[in-house]
C-alpha positions in Angstrom: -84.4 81.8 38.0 -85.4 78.7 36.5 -83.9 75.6 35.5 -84.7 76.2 31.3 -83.2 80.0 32.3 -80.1 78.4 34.2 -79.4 76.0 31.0 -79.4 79.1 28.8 -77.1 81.1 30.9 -74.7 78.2 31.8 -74.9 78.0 27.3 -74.0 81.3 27.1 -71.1 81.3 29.8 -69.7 78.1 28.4 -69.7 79.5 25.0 -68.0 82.5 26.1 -65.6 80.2 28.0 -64.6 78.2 25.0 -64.8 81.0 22.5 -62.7 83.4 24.5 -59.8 80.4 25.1 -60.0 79.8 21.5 -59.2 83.3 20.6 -56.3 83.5 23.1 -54.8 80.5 22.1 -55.0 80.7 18.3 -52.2 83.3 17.7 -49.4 81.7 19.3 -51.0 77.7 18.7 -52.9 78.0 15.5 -55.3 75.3 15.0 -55.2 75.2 11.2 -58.8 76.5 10.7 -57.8 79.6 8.5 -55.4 79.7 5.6 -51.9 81.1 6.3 -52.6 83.8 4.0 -55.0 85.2 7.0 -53.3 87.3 10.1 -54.3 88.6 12.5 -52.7 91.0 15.2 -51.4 88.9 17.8 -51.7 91.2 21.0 -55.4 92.1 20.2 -56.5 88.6 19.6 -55.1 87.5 23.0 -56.9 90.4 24.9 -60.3 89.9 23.3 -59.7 86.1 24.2 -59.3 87.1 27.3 -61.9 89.3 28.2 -64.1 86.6 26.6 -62.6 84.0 29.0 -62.7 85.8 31.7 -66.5 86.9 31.7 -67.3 83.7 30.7 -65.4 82.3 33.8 -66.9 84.7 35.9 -70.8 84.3 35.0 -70.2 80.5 35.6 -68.7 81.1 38.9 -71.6 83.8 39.9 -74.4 81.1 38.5 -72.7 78.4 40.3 -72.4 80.3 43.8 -76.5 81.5 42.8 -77.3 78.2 44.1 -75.9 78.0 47.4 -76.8 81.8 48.0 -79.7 82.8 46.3 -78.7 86.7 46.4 -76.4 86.2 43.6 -79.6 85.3 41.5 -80.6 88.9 40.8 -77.6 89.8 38.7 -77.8 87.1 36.3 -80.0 88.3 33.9 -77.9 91.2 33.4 -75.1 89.3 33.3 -76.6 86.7 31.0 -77.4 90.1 28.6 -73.6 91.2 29.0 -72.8 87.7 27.7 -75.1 87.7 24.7 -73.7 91.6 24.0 -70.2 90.1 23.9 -70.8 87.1 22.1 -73.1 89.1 19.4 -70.0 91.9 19.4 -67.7 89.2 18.8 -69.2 87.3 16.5 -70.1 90.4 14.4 -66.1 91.3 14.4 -65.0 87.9 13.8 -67.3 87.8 10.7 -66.6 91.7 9.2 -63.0 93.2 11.0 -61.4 90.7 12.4 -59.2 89.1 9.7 -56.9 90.4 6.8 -55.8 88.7 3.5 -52.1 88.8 3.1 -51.1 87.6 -0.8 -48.2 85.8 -0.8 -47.9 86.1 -4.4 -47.8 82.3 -4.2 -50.5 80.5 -6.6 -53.1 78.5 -4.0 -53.4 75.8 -7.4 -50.8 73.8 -8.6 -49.4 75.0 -12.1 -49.9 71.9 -14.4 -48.7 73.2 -18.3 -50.1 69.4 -19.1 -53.8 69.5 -17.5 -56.7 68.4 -20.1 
């Protein structure tokens, strides 16, 4: 491999690092960065984190080790591809499945009888 193809993958494993910890970590530690009116199920959010993590910790272990050994070069583009597949996989549930709307049956804008 070369070095612009090692950037890339060590990209994709980082993101998969930092997306996967992210996911984890949001159900019990919420960041703020969705409305409270947005759940999400708390033991399925911790095992997709998880995965994500975990592959991602892997592939930078395996790319790191690829340059002491250079055997462990020939599965890296397959495991950069796994990486992309997840983070494409994720990303598309994240945007479409992921999160439900609970109404509260609280008004999000303040009730003002007096506003011109």
């Amino acid at each position: 491999m070369n070095l612009l193809s090692y950037t890339f993958f060590y990209l994709v494993a980082t993101l998969l690092v930092f997306q996967g910890t992210h996911a984890f970590g949001e159900p019990s530690d919420p960041m703020g960065v969705v409305p409270a009116e947005v759940t999400q199920e708390a033991g399925k959010a911790r095992l997709r984190g998880g995965v994500l993590a975990t592959y991602g910790y892997l592939s930078l272990l395996t790319a790191l080790l690829s340059h002491a050994y250079p055997g462990l070069q020939a599965p890296l583009p397959g495991m950069m591809a796994v990486g992309l597949g997840l983070m494409a996989a994720y990303g598309l549930y994240v945007i479409f499945f992921n999160r439900k709307v609970e109404y509260l049956g609280v008004s999000s804008t303040p009730t003002n009888p007096h506003h011109h």
